[in-house]
GUKE-764785 format. One line per 5 residues: number of its first residue (from 1); their letters; for each residue x, y, z of N, C-alpha, C, CB. Coordinates in nm, 4 decimals, padded with zeros to 6 digits. Glycine has a CB too. Example, Ala and Ser with C-alpha at 12.3 -4.5 7.8 and 13.67 -1.06 7.14 Angstrom:
1> AS> 01.3190,-00.5690,00.7800,01.2300,-00.4500,00.7800,01.3200,-00.3300,00.7800,01.1308,-00.4473,00.9046; 01.2850,-00.2250,00.7080,01.3670,-00.1060,00.7140,01.2900,00.0030,00.7870,01.4084,-00.0598,00.5725
***
This chain:
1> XXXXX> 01.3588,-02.0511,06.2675,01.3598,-01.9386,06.3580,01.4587,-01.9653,06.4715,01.2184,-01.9119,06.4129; 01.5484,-01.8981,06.5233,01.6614,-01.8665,06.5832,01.5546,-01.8843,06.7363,01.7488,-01.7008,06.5266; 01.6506,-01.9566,06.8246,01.5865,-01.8982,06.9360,01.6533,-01.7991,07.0508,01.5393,-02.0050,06.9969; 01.5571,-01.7310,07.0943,01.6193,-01.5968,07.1594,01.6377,-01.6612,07.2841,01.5227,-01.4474,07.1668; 01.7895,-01.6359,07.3845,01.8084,-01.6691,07.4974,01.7544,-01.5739,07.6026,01.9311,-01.6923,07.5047
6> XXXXX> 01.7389,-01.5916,07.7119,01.7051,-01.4973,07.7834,01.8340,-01.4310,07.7787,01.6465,-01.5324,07.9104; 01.8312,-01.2374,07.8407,01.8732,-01.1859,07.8650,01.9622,-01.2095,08.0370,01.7940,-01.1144,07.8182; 02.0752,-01.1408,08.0690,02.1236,-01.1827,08.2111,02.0338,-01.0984,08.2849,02.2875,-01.1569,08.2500; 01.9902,-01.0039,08.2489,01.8869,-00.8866,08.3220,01.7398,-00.9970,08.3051,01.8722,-00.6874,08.2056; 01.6720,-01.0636,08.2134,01.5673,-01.1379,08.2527,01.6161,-01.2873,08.3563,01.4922,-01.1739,08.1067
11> XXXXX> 01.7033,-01.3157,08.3575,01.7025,-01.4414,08.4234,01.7472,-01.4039,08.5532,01.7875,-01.5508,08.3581; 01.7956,-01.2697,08.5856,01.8411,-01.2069,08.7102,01.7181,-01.2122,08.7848,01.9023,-01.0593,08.6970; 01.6306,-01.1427,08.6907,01.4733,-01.0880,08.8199,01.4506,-01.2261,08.7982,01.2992,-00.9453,08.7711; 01.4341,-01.3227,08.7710,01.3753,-01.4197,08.7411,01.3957,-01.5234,08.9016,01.4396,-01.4701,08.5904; 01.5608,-01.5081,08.8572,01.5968,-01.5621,09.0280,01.5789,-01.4945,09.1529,01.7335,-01.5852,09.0488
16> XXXXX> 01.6404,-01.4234,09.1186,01.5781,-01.2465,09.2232,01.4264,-01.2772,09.2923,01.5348,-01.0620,09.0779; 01.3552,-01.2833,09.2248,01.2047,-01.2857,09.2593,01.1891,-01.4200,09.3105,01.1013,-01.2561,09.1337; 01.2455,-01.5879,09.2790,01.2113,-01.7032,09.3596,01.2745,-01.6796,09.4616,01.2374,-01.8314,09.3124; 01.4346,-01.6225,09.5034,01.4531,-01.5686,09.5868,01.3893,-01.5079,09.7197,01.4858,-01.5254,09.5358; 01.3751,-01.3763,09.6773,01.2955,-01.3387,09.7406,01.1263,-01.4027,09.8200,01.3008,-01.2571,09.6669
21> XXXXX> 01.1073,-01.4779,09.7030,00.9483,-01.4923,09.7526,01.0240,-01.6228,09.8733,00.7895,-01.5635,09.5883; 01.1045,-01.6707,09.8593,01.1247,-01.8134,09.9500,01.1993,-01.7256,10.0833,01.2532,-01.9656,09.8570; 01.2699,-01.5993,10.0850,01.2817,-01.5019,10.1550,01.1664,-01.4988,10.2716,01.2858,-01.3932,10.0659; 01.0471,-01.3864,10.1796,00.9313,-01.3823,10.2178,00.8683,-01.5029,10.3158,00.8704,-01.3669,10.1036; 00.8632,-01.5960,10.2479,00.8147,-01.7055,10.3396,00.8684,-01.7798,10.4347,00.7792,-01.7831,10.2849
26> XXXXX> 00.9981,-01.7717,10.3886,01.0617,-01.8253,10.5526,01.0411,-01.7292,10.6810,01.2409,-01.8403,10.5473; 01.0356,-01.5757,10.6491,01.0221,-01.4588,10.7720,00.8748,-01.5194,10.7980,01.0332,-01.2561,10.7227; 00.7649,-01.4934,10.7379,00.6368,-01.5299,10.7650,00.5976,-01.6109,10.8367,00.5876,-01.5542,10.6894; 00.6624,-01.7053,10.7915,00.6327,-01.9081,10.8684,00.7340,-01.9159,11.0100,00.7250,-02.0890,10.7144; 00.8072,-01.7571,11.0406,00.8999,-01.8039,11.1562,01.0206,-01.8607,11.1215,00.8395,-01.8999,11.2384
31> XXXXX> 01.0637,-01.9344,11.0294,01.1686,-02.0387,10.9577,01.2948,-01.9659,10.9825,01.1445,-02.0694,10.7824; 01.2711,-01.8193,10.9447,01.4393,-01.7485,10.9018,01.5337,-01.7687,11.0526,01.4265,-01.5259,10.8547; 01.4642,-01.8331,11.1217,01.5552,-01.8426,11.2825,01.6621,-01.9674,11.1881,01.4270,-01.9308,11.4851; 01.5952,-02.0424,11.1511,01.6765,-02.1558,11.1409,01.8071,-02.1902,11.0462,01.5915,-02.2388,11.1163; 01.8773,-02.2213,11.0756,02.0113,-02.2155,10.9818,02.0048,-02.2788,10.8578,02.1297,-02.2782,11.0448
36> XXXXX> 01.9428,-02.4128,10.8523,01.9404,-02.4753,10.7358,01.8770,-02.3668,10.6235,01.8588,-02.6110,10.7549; 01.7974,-02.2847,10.6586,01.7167,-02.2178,10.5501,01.8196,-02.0793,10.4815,01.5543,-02.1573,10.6308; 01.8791,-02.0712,10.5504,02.0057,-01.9687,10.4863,02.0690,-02.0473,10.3923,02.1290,-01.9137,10.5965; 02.1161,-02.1767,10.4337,02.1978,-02.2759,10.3709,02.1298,-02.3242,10.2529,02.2304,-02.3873,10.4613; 02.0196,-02.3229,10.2589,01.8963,-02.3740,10.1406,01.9392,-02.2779,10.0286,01.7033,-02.3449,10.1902
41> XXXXX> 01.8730,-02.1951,10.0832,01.8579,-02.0634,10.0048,01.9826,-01.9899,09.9141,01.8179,-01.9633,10.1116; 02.0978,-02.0029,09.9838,02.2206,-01.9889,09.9405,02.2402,-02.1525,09.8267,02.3302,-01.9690,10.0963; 02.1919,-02.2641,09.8860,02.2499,-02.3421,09.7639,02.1557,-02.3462,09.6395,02.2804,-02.4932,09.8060; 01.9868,-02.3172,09.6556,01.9297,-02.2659,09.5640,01.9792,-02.1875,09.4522,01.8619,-02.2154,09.6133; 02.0235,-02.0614,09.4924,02.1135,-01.9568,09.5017,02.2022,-02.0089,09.3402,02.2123,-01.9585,09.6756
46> XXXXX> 02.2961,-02.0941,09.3769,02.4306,-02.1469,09.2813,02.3497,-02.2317,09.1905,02.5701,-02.2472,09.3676; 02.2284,-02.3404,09.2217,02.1906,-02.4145,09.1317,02.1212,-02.3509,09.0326,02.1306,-02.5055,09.1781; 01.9903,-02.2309,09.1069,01.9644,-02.1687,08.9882,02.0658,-02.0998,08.9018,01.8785,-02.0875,09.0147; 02.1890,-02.0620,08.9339,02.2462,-01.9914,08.8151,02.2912,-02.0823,08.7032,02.3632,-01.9084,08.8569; 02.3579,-02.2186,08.8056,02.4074,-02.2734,08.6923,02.3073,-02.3272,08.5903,02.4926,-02.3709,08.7304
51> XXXXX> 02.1985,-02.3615,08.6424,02.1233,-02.4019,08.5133,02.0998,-02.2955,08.4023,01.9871,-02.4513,08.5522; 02.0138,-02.1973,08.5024,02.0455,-02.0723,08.3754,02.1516,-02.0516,08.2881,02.0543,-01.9501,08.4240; 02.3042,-02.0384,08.3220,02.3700,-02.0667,08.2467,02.4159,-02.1753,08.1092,02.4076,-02.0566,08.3124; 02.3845,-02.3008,08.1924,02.3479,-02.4273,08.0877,02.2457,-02.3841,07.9759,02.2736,-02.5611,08.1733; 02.1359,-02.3100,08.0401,02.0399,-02.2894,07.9349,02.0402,-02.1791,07.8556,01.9270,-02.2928,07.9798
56> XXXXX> 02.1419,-02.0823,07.8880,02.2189,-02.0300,07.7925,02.2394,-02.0174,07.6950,02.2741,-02.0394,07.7915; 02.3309,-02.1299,07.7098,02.4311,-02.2148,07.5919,02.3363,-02.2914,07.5646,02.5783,-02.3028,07.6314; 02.2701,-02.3349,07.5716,02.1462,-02.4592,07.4838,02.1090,-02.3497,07.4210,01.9944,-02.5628,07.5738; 02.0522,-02.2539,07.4582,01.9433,-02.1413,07.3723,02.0488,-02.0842,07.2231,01.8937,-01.9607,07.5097; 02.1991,-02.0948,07.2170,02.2569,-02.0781,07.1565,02.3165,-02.2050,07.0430,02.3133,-02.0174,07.2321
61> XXXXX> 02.3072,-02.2868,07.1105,02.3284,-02.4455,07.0304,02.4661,-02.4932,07.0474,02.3040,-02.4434,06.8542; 02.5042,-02.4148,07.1852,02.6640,-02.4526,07.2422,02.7569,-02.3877,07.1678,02.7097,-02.6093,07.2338; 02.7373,-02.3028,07.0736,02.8227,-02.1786,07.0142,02.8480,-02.0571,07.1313,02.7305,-02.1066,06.8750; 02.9338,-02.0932,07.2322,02.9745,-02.0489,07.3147,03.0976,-02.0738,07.3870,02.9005,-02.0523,07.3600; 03.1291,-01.9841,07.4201,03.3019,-02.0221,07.4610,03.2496,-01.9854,07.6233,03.4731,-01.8877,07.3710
66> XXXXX> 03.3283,-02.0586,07.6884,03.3737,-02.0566,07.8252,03.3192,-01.9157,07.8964,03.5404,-02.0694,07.8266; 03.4028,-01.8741,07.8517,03.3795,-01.7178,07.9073,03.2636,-01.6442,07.8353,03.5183,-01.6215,07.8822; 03.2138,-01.6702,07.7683,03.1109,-01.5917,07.7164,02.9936,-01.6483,07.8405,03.0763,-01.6265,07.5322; 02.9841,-01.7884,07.8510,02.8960,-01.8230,07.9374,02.9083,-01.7878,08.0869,02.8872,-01.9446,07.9213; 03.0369,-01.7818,08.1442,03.0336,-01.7516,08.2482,03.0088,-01.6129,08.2883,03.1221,-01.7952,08.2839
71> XXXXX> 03.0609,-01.5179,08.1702,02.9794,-01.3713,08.1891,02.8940,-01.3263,08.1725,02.9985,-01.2950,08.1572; 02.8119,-01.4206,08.1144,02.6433,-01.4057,08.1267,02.5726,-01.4560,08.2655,02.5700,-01.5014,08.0031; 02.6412,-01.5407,08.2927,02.5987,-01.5762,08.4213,02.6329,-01.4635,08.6037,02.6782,-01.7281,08.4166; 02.7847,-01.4003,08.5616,02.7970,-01.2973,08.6314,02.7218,-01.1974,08.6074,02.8998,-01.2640,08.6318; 02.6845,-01.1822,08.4863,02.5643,-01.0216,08.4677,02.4335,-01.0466,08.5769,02.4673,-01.0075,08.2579
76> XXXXX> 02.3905,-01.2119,08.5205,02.2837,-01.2009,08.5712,02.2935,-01.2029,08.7645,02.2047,-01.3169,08.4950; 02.4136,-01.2835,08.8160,02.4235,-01.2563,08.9558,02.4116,-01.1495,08.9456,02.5242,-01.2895,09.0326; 02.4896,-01.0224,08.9146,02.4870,-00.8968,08.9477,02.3287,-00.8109,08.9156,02.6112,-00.8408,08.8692; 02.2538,-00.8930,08.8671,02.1098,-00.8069,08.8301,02.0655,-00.8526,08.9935,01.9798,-00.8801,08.6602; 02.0436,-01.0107,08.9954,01.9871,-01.0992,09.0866,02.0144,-01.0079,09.2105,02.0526,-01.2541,09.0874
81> XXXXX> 02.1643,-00.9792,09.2346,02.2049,-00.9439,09.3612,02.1711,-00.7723,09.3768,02.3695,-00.9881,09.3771; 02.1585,-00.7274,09.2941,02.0838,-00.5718,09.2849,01.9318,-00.5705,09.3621,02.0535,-00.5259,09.1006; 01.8910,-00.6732,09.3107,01.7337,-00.6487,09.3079,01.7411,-00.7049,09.4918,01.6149,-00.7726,09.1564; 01.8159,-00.8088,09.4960,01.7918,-00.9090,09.6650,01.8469,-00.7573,09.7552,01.9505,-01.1149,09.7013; 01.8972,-00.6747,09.7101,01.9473,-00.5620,09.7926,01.8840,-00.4900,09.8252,02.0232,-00.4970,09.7592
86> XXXXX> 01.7739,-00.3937,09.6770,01.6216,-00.3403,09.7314,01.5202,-00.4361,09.7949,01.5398,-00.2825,09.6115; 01.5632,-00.5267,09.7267,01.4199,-00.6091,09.8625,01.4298,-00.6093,09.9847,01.3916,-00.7657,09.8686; 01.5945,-00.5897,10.0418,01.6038,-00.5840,10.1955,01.6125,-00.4600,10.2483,01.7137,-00.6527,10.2477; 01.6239,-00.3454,10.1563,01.5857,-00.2338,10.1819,01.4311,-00.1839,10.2349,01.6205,-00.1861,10.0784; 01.3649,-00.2632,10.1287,01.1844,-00.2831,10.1792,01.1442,-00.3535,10.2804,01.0947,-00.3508,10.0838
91> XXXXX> 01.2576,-00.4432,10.2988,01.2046,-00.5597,10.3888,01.2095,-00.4812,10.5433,01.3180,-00.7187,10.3773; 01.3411,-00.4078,10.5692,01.4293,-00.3291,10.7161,01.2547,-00.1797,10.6727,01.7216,-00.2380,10.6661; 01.1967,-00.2060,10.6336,01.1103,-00.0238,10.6454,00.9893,-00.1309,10.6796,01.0831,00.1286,10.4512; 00.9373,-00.2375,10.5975,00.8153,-00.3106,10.6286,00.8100,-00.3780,10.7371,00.7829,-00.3920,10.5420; 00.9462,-00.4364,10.8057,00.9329,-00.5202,10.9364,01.0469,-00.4757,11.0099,00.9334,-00.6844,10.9187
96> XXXXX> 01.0352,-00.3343,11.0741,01.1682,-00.2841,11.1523,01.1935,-00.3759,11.3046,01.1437,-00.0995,11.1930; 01.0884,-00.4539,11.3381,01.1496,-00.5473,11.4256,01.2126,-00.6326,11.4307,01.1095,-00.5846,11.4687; 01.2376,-00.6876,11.2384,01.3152,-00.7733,11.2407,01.4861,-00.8053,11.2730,01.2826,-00.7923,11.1538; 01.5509,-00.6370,11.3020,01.6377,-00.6312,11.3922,01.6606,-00.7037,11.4981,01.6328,-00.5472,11.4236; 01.5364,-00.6296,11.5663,01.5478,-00.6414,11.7523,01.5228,-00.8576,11.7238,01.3315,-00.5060,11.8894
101> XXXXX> 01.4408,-00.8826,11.6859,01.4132,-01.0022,11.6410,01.5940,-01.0907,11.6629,01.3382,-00.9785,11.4636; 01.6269,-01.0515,11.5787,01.7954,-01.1144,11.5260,01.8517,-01.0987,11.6772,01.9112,-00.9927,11.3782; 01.8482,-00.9677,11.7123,01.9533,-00.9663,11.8367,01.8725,-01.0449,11.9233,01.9991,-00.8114,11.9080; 01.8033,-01.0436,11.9579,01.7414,-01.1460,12.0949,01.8005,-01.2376,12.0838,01.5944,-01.1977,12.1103; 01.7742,-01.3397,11.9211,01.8311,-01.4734,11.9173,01.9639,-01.4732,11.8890,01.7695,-01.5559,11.8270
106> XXXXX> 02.0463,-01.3622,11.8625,02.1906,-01.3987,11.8886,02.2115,-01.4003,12.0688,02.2992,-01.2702,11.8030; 02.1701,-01.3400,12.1379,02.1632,-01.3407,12.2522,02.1238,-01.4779,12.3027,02.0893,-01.2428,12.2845; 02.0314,-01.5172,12.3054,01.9507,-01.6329,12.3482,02.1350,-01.7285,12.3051,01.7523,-01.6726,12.2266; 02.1339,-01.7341,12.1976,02.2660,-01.8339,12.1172,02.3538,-01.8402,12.2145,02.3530,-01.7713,11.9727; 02.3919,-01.7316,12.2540,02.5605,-01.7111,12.3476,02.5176,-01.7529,12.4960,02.6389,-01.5078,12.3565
111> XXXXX> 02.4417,-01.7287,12.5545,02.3676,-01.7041,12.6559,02.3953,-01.8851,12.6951,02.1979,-01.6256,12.6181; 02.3138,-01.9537,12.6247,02.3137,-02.0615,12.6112,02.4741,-02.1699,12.6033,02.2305,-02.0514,12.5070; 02.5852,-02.0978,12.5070,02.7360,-02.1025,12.5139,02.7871,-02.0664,12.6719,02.7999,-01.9879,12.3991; 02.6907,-02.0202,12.7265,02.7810,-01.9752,12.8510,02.8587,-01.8998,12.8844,02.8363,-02.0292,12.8844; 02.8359,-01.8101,12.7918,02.9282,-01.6925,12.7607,02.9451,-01.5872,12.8759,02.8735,-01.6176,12.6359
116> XXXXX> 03.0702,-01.5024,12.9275,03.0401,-01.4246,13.0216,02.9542,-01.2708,12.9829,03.1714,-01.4096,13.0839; 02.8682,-01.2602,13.0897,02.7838,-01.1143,13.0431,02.8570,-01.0227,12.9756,02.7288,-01.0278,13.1605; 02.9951,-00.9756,13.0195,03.0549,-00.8892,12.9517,03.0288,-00.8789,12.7698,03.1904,-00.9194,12.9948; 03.1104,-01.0118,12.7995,03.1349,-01.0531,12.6390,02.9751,-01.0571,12.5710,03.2227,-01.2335,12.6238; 02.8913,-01.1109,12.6082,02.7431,-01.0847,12.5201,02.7400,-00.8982,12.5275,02.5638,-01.1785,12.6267
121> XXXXX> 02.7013,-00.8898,12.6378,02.6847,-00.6842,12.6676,02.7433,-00.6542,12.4859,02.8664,-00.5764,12.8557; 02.8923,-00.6899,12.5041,03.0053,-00.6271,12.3923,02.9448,-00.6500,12.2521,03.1685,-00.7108,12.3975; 02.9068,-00.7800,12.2642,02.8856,-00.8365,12.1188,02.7389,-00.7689,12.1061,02.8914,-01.0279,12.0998; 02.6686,-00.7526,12.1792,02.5118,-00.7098,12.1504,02.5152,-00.5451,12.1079,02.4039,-00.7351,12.3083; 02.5962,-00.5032,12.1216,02.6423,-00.3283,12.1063,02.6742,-00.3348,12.0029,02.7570,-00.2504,12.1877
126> XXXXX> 02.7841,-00.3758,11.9805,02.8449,-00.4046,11.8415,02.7659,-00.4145,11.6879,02.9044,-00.5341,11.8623; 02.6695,-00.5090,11.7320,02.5540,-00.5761,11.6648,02.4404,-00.4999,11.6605,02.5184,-00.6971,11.7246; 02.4325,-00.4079,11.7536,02.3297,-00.3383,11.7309,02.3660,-00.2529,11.6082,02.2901,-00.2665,11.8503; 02.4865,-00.1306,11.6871,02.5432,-00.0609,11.5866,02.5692,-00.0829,11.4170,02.6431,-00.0500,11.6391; 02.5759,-00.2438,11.4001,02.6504,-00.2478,11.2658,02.6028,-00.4021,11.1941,02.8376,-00.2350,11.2963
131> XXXXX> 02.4533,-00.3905,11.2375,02.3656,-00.5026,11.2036,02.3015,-00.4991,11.0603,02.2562,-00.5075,11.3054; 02.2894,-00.3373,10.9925,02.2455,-00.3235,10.8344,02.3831,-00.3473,10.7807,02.1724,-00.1622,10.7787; 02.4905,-00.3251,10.8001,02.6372,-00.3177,10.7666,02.6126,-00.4349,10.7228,02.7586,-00.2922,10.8704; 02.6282,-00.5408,10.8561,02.6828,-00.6460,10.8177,02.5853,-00.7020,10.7470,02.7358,-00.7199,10.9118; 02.4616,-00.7144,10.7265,02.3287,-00.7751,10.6641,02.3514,-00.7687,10.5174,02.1866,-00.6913,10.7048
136> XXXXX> 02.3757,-00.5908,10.4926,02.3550,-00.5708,10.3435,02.5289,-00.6363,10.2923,02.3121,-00.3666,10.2989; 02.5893,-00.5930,10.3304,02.7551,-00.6594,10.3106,02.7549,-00.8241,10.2393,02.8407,-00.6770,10.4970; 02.7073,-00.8643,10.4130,02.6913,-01.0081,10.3965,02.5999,-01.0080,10.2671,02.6233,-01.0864,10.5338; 02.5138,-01.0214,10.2729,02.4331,-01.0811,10.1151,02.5224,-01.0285,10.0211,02.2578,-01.0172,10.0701; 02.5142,-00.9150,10.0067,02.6298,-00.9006,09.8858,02.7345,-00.9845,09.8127,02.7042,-00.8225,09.9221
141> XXXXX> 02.8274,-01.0130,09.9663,02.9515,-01.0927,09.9306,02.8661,-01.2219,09.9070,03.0841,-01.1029,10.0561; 02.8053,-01.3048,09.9935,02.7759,-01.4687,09.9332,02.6970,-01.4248,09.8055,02.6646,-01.5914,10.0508; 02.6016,-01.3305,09.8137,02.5256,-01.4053,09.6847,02.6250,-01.3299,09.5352,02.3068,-01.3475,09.6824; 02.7187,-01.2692,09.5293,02.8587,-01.2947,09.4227,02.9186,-01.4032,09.4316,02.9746,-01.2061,09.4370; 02.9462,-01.4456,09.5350,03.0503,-01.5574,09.5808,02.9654,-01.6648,09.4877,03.0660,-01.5966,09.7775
146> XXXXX> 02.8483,-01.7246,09.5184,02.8039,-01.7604,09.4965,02.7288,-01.8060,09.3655,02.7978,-01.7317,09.5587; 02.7646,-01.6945,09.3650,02.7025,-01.6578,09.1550,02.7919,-01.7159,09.0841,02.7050,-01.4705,09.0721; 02.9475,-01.6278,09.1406,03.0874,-01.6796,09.0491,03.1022,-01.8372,09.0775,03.2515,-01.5926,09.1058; 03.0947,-01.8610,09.1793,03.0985,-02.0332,09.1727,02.9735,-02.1168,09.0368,03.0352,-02.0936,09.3697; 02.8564,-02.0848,09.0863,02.7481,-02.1157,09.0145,02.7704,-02.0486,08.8258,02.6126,-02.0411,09.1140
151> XXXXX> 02.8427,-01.9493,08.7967,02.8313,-01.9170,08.6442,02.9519,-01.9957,08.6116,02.8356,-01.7468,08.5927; 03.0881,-02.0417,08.7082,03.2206,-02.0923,08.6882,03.1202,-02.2798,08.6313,03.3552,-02.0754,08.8821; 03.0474,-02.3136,08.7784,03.0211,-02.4033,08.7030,02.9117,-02.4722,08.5828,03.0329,-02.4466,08.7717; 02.8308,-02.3493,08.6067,02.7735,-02.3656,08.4523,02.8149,-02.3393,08.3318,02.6834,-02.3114,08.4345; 02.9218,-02.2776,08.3076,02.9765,-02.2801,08.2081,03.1111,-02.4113,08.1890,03.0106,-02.1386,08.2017
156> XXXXX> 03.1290,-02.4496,08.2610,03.1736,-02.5538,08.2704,03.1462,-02.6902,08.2229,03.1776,-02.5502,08.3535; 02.9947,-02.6918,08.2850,02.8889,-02.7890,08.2479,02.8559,-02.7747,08.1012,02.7606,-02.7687,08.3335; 02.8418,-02.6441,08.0624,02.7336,-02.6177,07.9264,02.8152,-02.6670,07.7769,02.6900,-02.4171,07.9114; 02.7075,-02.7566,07.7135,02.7828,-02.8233,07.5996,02.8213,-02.7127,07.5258,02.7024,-02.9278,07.5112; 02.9576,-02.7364,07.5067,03.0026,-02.6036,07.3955,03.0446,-02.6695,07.2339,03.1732,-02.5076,07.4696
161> XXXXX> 03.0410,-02.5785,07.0969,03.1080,-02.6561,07.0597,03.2028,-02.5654,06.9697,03.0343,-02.7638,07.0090; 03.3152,-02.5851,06.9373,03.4272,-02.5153,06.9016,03.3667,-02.4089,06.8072,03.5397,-02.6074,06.8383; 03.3946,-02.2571,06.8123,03.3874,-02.1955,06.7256,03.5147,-02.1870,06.6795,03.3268,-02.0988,06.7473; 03.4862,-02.1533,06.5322,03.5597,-02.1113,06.4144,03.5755,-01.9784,06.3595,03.5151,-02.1719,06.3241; 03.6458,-01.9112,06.2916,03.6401,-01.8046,06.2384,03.5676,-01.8257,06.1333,03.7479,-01.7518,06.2192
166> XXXXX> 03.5523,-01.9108,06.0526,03.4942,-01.9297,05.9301,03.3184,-01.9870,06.0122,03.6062,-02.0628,05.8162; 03.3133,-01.9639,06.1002,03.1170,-02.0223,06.1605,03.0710,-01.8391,06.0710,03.0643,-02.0362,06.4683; 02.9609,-01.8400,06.0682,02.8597,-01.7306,06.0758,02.7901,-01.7334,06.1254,02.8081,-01.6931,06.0072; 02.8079,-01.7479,06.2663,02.7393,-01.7091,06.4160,02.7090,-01.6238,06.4512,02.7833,-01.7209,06.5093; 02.6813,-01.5433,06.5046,02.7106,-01.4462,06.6454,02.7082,-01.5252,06.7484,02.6056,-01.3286,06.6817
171> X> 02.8323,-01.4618,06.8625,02.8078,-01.5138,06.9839,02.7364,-01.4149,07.0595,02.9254,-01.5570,07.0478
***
């Protein structure tokens, strides 16, 4: 019996959802102030893909070329990064303070830099205005960025082994 690989749409929600739930719990526990946990989360982020990807190509028996693996691994960023997009859609309606939240502590940040009032005033306007912009943007761009690094190097990693025209495979 053949074994079936996951789909890039099952291993998407798959990450999507540890994602999220480690999301979830950093806002809860207070944590999301802290930088390392973006940084976590983002390198989480690349490791889960690449393994998924590795496991891929195992689920196939390394009858996979380069690019076949790495575009399974971009599908599934692009499911992953769909779903992390409605979750912050739910997240900005379930906890609308978590705005005002952000700006305080960018404030508190500069404040602390010594920054002149002007220049905070400027930057806190700015930020108010164009704080979903940059939120939904930002995730967007790293967690692609991120994906393409993570499917570049799991397919990289993943044992391949030469197909032939004469195999009777499917890839």
């Amino acid at each position: 019996m053949e074994k079936k690989p996951l789909s890039p749409f099952q291993a998407g929600l798959l990450i999507g959802i540890v994602l999220i739930i480690i999301g979830l719990v950093s806002y809860l526990a207070g944590l999301y102030t802290q930088q390392w946990i973006g940084y976590a989360t983002y390198l989480l982020l690349c490791i889960m893909v690449i393994i998924a990807v590795m496991s891929y190509a195992k689920s196939k028996d390394g009858y996979v070329t380069f690019g076949n693996a790495f575009l399974w691994g971009f599908k599934t960023t692009a499911v992953l990064t769909a779903l992390y997009v409605v979750y912050l859609l739910i997240f900005i309606i379930v906890f609308p303070d978590f705005k005002a939240k952000m700006i305080e502590i960018t404030r508190e940040g500069m404040e602390k830099q010594n920054l002149p009032d002007d220049q905070i005033e400027t930057a806190m306007n700015m930020m108010d205005k164009a704080f979903y912009v940059f939120m939904f943007l930002g995730t967007i761009f790293f967690f692609l960025l991120l994906g393409v690094i993570g499917s570049l190097l799991g397919a990289a990693f993943a044992k391949k082994k030469p197909v032939t025209p004469f195999d009777q495979r499917t890839t």
